[in-house]
C-alpha distance (Angstrom), angle and dihedral (degrees) to the residues before:
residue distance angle dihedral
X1 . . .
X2 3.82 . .
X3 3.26 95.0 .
X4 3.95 86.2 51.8
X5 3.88 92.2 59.7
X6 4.23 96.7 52.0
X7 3.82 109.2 88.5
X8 3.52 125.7 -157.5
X9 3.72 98.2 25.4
X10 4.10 100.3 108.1
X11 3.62 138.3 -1.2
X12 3.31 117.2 24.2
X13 3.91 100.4 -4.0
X14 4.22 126.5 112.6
X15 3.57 102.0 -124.0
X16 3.81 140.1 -65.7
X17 4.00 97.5 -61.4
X18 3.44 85.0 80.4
X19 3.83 104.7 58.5
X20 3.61 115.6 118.5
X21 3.96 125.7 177.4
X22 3.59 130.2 -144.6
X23 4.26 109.6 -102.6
X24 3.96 91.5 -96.7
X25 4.19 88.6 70.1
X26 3.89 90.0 51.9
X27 3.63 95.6 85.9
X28 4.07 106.6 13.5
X29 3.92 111.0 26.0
X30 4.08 103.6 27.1
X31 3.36 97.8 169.5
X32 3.81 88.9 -166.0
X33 3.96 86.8 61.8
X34 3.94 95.1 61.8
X35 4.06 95.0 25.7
X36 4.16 127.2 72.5
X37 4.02 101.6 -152.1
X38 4.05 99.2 170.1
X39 3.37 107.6 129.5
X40 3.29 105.3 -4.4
X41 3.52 126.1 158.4
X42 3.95 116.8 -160.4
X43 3.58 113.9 -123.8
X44 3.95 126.4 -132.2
X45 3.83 91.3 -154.4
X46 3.68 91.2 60.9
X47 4.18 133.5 62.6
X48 3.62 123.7 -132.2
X49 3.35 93.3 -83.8
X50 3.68 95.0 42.4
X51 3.97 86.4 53.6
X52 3.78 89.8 46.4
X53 3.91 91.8 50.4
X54 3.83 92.5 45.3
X55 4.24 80.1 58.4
X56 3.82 100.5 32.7
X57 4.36 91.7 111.7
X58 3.85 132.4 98.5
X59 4.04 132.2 -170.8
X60 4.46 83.9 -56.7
X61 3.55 92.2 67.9
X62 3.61 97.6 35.5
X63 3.62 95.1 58.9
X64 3.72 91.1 42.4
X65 3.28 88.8 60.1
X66 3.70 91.7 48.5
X67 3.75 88.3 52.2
X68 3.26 90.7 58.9
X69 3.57 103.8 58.2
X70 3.87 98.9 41.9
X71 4.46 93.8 31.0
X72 3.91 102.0 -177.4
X73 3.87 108.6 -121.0
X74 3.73 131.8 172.6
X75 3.80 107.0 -126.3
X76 4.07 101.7 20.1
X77 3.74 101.2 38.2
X78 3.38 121.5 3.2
X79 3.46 100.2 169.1
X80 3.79 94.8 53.2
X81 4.08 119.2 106.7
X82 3.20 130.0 -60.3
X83 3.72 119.9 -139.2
X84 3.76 117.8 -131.5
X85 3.44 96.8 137.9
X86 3.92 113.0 73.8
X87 3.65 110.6 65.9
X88 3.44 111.2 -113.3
X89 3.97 144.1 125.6
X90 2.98 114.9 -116.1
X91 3.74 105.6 174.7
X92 3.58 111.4 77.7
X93 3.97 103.1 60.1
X94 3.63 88.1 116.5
X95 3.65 94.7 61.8
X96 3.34 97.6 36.3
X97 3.81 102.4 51.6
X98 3.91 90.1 47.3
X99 3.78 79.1 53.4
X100 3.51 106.1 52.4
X101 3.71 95.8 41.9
X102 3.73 102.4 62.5
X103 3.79 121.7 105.5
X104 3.39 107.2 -96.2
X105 3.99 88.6 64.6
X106 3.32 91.7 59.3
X107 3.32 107.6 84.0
X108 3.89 132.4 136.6
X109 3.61 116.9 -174.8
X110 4.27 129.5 174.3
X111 4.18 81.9 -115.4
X112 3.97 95.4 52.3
X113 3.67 80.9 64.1
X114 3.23 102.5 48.8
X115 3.73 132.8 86.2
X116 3.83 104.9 -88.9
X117 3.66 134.9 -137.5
X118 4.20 86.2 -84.8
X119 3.61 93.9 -121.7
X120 3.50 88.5 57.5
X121 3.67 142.7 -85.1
X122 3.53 112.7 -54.0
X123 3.99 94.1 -125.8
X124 4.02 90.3 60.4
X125 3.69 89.4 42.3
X126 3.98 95.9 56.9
X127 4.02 84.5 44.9
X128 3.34 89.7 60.4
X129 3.22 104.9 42.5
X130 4.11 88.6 54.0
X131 3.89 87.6 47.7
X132 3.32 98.2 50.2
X133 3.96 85.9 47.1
X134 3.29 89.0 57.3
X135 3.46 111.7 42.0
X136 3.97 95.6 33.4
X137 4.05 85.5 53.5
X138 4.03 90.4 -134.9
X139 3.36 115.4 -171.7
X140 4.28 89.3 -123.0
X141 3.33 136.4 27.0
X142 3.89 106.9 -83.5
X143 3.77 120.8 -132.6
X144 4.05 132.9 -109.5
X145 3.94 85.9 -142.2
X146 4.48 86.5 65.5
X147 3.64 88.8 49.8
X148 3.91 120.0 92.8
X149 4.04 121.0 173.9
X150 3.54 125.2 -150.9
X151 3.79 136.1 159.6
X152 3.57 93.5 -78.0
X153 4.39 146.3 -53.3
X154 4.01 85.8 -59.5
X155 3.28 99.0 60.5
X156 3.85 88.4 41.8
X157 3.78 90.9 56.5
X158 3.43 90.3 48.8
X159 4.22 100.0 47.3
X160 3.97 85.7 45.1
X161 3.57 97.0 48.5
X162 3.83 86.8 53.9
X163 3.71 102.1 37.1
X164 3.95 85.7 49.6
X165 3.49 112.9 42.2
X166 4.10 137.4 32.0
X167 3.76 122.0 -119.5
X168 4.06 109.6 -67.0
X169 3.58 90.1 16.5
X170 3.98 113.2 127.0
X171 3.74 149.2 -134.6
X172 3.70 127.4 -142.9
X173 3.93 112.2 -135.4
X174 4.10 125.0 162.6
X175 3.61 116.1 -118.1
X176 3.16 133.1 -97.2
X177 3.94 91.8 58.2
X178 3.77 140.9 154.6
X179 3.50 93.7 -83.2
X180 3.90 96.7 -149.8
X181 3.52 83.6 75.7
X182 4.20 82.3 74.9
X183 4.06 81.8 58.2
X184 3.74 101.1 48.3
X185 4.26 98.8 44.1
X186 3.95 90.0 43.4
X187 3.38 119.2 43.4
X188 3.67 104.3 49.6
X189 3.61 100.4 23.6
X190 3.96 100.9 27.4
X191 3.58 93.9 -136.5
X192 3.54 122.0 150.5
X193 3.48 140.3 -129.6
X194 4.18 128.3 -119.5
X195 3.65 111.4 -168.3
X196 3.48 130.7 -151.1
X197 3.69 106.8 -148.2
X198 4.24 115.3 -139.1
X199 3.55 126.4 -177.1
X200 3.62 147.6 -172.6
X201 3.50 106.6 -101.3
X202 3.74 127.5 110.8
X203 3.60 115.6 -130.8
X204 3.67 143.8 157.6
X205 3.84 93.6 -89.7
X206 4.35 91.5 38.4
X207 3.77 115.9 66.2
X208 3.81 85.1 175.9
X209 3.47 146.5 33.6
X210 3.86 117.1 -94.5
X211 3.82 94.4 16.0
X212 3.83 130.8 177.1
X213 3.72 115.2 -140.8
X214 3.71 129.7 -173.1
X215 4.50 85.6 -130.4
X216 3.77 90.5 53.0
X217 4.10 95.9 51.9
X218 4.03 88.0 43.9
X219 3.96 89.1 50.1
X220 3.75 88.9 42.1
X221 3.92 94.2 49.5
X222 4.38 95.2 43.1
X223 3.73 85.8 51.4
X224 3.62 92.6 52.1
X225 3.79 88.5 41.4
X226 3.44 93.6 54.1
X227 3.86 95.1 45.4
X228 4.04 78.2 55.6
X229 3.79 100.4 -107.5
X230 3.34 119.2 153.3
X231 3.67 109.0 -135.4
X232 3.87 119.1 -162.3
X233 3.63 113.4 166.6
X234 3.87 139.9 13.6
X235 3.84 114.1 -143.8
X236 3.78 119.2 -149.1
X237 4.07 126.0 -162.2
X238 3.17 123.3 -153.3
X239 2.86 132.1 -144.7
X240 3.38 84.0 14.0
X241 3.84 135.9 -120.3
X242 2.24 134.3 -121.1
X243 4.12 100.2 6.0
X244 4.19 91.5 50.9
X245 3.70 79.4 -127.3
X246 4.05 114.7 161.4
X247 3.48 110.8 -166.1
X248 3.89 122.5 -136.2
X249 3.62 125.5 -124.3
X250 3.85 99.3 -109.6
X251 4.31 83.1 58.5
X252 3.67 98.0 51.3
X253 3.63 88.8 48.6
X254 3.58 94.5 47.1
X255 4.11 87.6 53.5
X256 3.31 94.6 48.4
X257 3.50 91.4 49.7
X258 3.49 86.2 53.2
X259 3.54 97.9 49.9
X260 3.70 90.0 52.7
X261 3.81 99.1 55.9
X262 3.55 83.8 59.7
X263 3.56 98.8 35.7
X264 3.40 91.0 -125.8
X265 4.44 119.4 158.9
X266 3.80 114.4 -120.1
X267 4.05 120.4 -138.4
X268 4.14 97.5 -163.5
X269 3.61 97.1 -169.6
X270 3.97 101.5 -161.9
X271 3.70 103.1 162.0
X272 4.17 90.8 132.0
X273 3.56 86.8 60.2
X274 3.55 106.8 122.7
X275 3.97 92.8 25.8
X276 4.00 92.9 84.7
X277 4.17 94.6 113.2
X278 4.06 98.5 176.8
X279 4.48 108.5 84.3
X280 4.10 78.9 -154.2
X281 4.11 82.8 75.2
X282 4.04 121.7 63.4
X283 3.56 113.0 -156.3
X284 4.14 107.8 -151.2
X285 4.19 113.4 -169.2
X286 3.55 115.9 -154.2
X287 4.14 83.9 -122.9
X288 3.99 80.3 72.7
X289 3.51 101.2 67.5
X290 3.91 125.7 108.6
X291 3.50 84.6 -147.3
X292 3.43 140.8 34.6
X293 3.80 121.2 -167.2
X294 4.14 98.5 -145.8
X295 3.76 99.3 4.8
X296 4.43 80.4 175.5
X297 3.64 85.6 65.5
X298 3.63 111.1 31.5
X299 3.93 114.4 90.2
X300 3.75 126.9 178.0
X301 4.14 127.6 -153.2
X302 3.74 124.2 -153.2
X303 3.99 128.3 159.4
X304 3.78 131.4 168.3
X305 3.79 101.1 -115.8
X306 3.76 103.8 94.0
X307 3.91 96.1 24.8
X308 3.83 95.9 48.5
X309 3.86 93.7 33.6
X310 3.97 91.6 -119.3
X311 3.55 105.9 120.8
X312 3.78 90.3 155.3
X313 3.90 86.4 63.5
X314 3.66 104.7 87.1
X315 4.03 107.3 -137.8
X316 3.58 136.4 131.3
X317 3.83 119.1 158.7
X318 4.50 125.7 -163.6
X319 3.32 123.4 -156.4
X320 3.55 122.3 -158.7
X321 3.85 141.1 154.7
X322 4.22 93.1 -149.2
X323 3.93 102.0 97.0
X324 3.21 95.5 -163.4
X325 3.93 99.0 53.2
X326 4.18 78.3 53.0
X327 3.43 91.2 59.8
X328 3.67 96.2 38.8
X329 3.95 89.3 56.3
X330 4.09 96.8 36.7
X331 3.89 87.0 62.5
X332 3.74 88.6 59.9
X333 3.73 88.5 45.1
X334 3.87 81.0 86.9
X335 3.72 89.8 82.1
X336 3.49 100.2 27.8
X337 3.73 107.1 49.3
X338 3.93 145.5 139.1
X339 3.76 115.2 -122.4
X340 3.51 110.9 -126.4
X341 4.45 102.5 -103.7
X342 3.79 86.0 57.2
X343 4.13 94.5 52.8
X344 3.91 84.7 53.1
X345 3.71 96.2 43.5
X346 4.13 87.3 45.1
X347 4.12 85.7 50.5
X348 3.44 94.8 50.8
X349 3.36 99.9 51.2
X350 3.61 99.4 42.3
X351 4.23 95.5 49.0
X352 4.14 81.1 49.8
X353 4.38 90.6 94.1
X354 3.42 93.2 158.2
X355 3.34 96.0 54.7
X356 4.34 98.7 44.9
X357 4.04 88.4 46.1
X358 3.82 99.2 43.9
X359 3.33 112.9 26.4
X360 3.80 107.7 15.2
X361 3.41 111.3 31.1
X362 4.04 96.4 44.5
X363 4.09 90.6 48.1
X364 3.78 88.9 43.6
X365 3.84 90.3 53.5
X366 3.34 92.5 36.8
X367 4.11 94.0 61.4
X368 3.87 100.4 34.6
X369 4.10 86.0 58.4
X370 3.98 86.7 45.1
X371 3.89 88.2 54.4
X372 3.55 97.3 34.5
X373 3.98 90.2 64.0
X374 3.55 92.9 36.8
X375 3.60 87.8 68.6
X376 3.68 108.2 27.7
X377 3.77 88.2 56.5
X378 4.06 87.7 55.9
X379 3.81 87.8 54.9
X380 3.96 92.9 47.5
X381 3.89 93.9 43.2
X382 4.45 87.4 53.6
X383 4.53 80.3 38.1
X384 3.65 88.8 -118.7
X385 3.70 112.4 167.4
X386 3.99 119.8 -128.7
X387 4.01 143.6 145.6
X388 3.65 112.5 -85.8
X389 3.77 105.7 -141.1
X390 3.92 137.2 149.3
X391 3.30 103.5 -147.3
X392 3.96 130.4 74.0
X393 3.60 131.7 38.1
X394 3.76 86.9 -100.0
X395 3.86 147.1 75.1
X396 3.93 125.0 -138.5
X397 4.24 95.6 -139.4
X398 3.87 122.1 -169.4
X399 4.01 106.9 -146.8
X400 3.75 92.9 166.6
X401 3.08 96.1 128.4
X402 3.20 101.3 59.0
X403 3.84 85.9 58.2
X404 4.16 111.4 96.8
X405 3.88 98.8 -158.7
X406 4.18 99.0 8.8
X407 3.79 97.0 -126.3
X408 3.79 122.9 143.9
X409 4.07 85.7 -117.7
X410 3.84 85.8 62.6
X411 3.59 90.2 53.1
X412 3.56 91.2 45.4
X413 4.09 86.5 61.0
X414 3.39 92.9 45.6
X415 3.81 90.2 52.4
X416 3.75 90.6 45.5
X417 4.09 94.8 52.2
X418 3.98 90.3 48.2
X419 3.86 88.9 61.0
X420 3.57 89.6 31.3
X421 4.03 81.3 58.7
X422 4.23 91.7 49.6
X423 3.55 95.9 -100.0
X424 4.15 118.7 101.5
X425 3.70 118.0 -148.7
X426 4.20 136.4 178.8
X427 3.69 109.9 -117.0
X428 4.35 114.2 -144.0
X429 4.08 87.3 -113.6
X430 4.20 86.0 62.1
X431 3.47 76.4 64.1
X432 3.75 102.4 39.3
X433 4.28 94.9 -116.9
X434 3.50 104.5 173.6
X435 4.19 85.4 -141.7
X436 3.69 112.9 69.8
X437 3.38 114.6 -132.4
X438 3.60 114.3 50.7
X439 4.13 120.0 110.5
X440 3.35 131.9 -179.1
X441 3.91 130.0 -118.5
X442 3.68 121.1 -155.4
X443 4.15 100.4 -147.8
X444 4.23 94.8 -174.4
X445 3.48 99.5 106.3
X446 3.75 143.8 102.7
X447 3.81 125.3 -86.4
X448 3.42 102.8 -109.2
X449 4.13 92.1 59.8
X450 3.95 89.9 41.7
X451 4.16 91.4 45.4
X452 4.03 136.7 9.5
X453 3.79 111.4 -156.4
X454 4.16 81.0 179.6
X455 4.08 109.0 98.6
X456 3.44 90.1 -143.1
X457 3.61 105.9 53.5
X458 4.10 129.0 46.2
X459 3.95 122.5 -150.0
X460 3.92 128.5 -152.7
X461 4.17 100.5 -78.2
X462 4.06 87.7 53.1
X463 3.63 105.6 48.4
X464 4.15 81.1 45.6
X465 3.99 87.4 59.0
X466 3.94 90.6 42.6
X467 3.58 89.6 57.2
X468 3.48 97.9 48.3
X469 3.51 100.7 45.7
X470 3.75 87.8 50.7
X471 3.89 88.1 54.8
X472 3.75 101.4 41.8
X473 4.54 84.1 49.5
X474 4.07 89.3 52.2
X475 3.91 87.6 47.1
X476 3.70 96.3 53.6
X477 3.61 96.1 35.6
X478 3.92 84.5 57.3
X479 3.92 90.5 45.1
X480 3.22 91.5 57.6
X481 4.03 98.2 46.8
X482 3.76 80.1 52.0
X483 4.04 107.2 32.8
X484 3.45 101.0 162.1
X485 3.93 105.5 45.8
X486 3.84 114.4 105.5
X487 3.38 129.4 -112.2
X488 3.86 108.0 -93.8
X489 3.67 119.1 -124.3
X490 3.93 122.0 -86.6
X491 3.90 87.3 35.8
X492 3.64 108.1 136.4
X493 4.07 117.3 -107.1
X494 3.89 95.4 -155.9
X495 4.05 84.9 -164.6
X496 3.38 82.2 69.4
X497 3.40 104.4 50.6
X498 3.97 87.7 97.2
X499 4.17 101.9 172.7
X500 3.88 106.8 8.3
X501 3.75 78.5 114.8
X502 3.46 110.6 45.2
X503 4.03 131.7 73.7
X504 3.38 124.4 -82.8
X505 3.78 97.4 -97.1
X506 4.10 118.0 -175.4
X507 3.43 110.1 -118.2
X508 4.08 89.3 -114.0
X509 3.86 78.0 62.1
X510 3.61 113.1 38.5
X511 4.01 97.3 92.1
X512 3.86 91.3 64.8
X513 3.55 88.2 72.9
X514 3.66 108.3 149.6
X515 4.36 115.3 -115.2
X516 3.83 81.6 -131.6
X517 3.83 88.7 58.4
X518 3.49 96.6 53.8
X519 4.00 98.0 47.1
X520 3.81 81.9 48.2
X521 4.02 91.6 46.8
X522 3.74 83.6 47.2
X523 3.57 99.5 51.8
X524 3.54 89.7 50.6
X525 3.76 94.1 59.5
X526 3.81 88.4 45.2
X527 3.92 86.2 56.1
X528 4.07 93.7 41.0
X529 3.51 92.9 51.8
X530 3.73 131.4 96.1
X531 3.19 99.1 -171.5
X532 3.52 99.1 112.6
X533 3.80 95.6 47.1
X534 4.00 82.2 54.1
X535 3.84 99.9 51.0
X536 3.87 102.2 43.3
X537 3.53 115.4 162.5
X538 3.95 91.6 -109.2
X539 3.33 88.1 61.9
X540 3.66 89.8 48.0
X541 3.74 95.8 54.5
């Protein structure tokens, strides 16, 4: 059906230029938001759908393809790009290729061979199920007969979207999201996307920037009602990304309550889960409830390639109580599954608890909190705004102000002259933000990427700074050609950017703030704002 309302895409049509999309996309299902058309040339080997697929990238795969061809490294080409864009750890492959390598991964038996039972051997699917016990603190032992493997969360998203909803049917997700999530619900199972929009501001209602409410997914799901969308399901991250948000208990329940009322599935996508390295932050999975409200329709995602820093390791496991939403999604395991060596490597490693609390866990925790500061305290030093989180591999960062008019085409060139200065980025709209000019930084790495001490070679955090302080000269030179034009709107007001700094505090919380947090939140804003290099007293006179 969407397919069906995109002209010029196949058959007979010119090329992509020409799309156009009934009103309903404009706001929900762009496809020019999640597609890169420019020069494209429509192929006559390929369907609509094929030619759609062949487009279906924005700036994320562009620079990852750029990263690719010119891959920063410290002896052959150390002026190549550094990766801060794709979401990965990359601090643990010590530990984890001493781990993988010992004997008792090295197993080959007749059955690994074999074809399996397609949602996975039954050996990997009782380890899970005790891991996920475990870690998830459920309140019972879960069951191998919930648990489903496939070759990781995308091929989840994709199987799920499929199994749950018809063609043109939708999804509610709160933006900013991963944005390959767009990827993995559309192109096999054409299901769209509804979005409900967060922002920055502080109000009454938002304790915190970014926040999901119960009002804004019932306004998001009536508008999309009355636009005629059928919404299905409501998919929750968390932790989050790429915010670092970890929601409390009271919010999960009060989304699945939601979702109940209107008997709506929930995808809890929780692959982050044991990647939270600060003990100030509690991580709650859904798993852990005494209760849940529509256990038939709740289903909950977890894989090993953030939390075990092995994104090369396709695995993604579901968990869900529905049998027939197994079965829907194990006869798609067919194209989706994990050859037998893997499962026992994946078992192994997961029954080894001795070795993931003592040794893993604590050094993995250890370094992402190390890195974490590292970088946070280069954004507070240049009194650059961000979310202050402790869970992720990533920071939420507020470069507004480096943005002249505050349209997403500005961010796009700000983007663009990151990579074009060796160092790749996510932009907010790879994330559908609402606000243009927030990117994401992915922090997980090793020193020498984050920080050269070598004068003739710069790493990721400096050629960040570089930029900026290029950008922030070129604005003020400009203000000052032009003293008297106002600020446009979207420009950021860093004296308003009250608790970009701060922890994420629970609301029960929030008045315990320390007096030695708000001088420091204070001093911040002094250092953030350019309101003195604005108002100078020549300008006064």
């Amino acid at each position: 059906q969407a397919l069906s309302e995109i002209e010029g895409v196949g058959g007979r049509g010119s090329n992509l230029q020409e799309m156009r999309v009934r009103p309903l996309a404009k706001r929900r299902v762009d496809m020019h938001s999640f597609c890169n058309p420019n020069g494209f040339q429509r192929s006559p080997y390929l369907s609509a759908r094929g030619n759609l697929a062949s487009v279906f990238q924005g700036s994320t795969e562009e620079g990852y393809k750029a990263y690719h061809a010119d891959k920063y490294d410290e002896d052959k080409n150390p002026n190549g790009i550094i990766n801060f864009g794709t979401s990965e750890n990359k601090l643990c492959f010590d530990l984890m290729s001493k781990r993988l390598t010992q004997a008792d991964m090295n197993l080959m038996d007749p059955s690994l061979l074999q074809y399996p039972d397609w949602k996975g051997h039954l050996f990997l699917r009782e380890e899970v199920a005790r891991f996920l016990t475990y870690y998830c603190k459920a309140p019972a032992p879960l069951k191998a007969e919930n648990v489903i493997v496939l070759n990781g969360c995308g091929s989840l998203f994709s199987a799920l979207a499929t199994v749950l909803c018809d063609p043109g049917e939708a999804i509610l997700i709160a933006t900013p999201f991963y944005g390959g999530i767009t990827q993995s619900v559309f192109l096999y199972g054409n299901v769209k996307l509804v979005y409900v929009y967060l922002d920055s501001k502080i109000t009454g209602t938002n304790t915190r920037p970014f926040q999901l409410t119960v009002e804004k997914l019932e306004k998001a799901l009536q508008d999309a009602r009355a636009e005629g969308v059928s919404v299905r399901a409501l998919i929750l991250l968390n932790p989050q990304n790429p915010l670092g948000d970890i929601y409390s208990l009271s919010e999960l329940r009060d989304y699945l309550e939601f979702a109940k009322r209107h008997e709506l599935h929930v995808i809890v996508d929780e692959i982050y889960m044991l990647s939270v390295f600060d003990e100030s932050a509690t991580f709650h999975s859904v798993l852990g409830m005494d209760r849940l409200p529509d256990p038939q329709r709740t289903h909950v995602m977890w894989g090993i390639t953030k939390d075990f820093a092995v994104s090369g390791i396709r695995f993604g496991t579901l968990y869900t109580e529905n049998q027939d939403v197994a079965n829907a999604v194990a006869s798609l395991c067919y194209f989706h599954g994990v050859c037998g060596p893997v499962q026992h490597k994946v078992a192994q490693l997961l029954r080894d608890r001795d070795w993931i609390n003592q040794v893993y866990l604590r050094a993995n925790h250890a370094r992402l909190k190390a890195a974490h500061t590292y970088v946070t305290d280069e954004l507070k030093t240049l009194g650059v705004p961000f979310l202050n989180r402790n869970a992720g591999f990533f920071v939420w960062i507020d470069f507004r102000k480096y943005l002249k008019t505050g349209t997403f085409e500005e961010e796009l060139l700000l983007w663009k002259r990151f990579l074009d200065n060796k160092v790749l980025l996510s932009c907010g709209k790879a994330f559908e933000c609402s606000e243009p000019g927030w990117f994401r930084i992915i922090f997980a790495d090793k020193t020498h990427r984050l920080h050269s001490v070598s004068p003739y070679t710069t790493a990721g955090m400096q050629r960040i700074c570089k930029v900026l302080e290029e950008r922030e000269q070129e604005i003020l030179a400009e203000e000052k050609e032009q003293p008297c034009q106002s600020d446009q709107d979207g420009k950021a007001d860093s004296t308003d950017e009250v608790i970009f700094v701060s922890r994420h505090q629970d609301p029960i919380c929030a008045s315990s703030s320390s007096l030695g947090d708000l001088i420091g939140l204070l001093q911040q804003q002094m250092r953030s704002s350019d309101w003195l290099q604005k108002n100078t007293a020549e300008q006064f006179a």
